[in-house]
C-alpha positions in Angstrom: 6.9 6.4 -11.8 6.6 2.7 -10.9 4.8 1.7 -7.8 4.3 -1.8 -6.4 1.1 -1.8 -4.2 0.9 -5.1 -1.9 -2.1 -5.3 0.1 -5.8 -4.5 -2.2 -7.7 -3.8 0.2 -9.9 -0.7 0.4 -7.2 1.4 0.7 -4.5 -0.2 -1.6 -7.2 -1.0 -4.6 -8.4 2.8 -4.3 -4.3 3.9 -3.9 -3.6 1.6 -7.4 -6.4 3.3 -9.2 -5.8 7.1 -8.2 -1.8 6.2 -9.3 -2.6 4.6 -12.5 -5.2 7.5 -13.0 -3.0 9.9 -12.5 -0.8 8.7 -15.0 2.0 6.0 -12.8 2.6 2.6 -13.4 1.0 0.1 -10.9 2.0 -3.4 -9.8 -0.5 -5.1 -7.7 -0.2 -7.6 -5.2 -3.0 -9.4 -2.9 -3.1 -13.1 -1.9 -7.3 -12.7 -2.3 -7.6 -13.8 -5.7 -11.0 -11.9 -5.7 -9.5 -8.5 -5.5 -6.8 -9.3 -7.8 -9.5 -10.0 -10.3 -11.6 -6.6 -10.0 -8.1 -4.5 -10.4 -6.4 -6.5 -12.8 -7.8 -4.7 -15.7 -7.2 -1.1 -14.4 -3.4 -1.1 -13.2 0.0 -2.4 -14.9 -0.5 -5.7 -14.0 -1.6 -7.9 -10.7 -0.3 -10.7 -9.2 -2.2 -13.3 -6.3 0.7 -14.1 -3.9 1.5 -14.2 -0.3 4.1 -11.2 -0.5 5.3 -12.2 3.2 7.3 -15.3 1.5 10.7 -13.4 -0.2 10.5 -16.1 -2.3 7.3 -14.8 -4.3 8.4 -10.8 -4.0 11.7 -12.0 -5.8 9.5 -12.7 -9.3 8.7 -9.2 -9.1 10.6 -6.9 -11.2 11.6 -5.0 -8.0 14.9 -3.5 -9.6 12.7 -1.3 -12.0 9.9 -0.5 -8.9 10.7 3.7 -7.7 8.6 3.2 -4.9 6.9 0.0 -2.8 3.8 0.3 -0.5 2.7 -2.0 1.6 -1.2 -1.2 2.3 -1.8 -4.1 4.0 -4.5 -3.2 6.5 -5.8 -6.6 8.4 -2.9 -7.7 10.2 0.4 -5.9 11.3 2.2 -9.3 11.3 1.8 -9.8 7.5 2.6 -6.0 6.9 6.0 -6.4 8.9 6.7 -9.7 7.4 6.3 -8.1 4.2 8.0 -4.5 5.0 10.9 -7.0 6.2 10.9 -9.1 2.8 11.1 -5.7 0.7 14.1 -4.7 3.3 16.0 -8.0 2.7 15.7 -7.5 -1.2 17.3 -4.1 -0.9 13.8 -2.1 -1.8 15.0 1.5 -1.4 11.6 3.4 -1.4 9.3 1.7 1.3 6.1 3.4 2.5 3.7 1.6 4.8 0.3 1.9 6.0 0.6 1.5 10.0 -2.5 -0.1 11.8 -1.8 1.7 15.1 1.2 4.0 17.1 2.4 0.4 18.0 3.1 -1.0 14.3 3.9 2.8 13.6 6.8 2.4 16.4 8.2 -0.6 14.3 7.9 0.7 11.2 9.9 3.6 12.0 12.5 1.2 13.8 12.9 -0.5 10.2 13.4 2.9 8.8 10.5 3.0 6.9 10.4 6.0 4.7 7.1 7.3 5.4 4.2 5.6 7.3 0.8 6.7 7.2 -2.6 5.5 9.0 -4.9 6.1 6.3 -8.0 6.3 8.9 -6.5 8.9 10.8 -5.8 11.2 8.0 -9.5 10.6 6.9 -10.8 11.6 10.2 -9.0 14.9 9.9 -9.9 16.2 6.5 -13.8 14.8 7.3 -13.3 17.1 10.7 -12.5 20.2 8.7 -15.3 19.7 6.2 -17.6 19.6 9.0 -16.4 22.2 10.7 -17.0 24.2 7.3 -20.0 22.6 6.5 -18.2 21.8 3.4 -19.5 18.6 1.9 -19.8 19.6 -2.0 -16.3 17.5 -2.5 -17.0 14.7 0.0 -17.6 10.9 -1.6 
């Protein structure tokens, strides 16, 4: 499969590498030309844009993308901006990470296809390793 990652943050740099690990192709996206640099010899290919703008997202190959997600984790405005960009340009597989139950609300408004909060999903499996006292597989 080919996945477009926006947002290389923590999350979105770590979600690129597993993909491309596993075998997927990766486009990456991030305005921060500093993280664009530390990925962009491990995935497809990366670009340094502000994927809000429509403008920019339309030089991707989006027609030949199975799946966009937008891991954008520092401010819900630039993640709906961009979730609303992807919409406008007829993106059919759009996942998001939500930053809270309020962006998490919107996103599912805008029909989002699924939506996850990274952190809270974290939490959990770290709970049940404690719990279990289970820390062998824990980085």
């Amino acid at each position: 499969m080919k996945y477009l990652v926006i947002g290389l943050g923590n999350f979105g740099m770590t979600l690129a590498k597993e993909l491309t690990d596993i075998g997927h192709d990766v486009i990456g996206v991030d305005s921060n030309v500093h993280r664009v640099e530390e990925i962009k010899d491990r995935i497809s290919v990366a670009y340094i844009f502000d994927a809000t703008e429509r403008v920019a997202l339309q030089a991707l190959p989006l027609d030949e993308i199975d799946c966009a997600v937008v891991a954008i984790g520092q401010s819900m405005d630039y993640s709906l901006r961009t979730v609303a960009a992807l919409k406008e340009l007829s993106v059919k597989r759009i996942y998001a990470r939500a930053l809270d139950k309020t962006h998490k609300s919107i996103l599912k408004a805008m029909n989002i296809q699924r939506i996850f909060i990274p952190e809270s999903y974290a939490a959990r499996v770290f709970a049940e390793k404690f719990a279990d006292n289970d820390f062998e597989d824990m980085m």
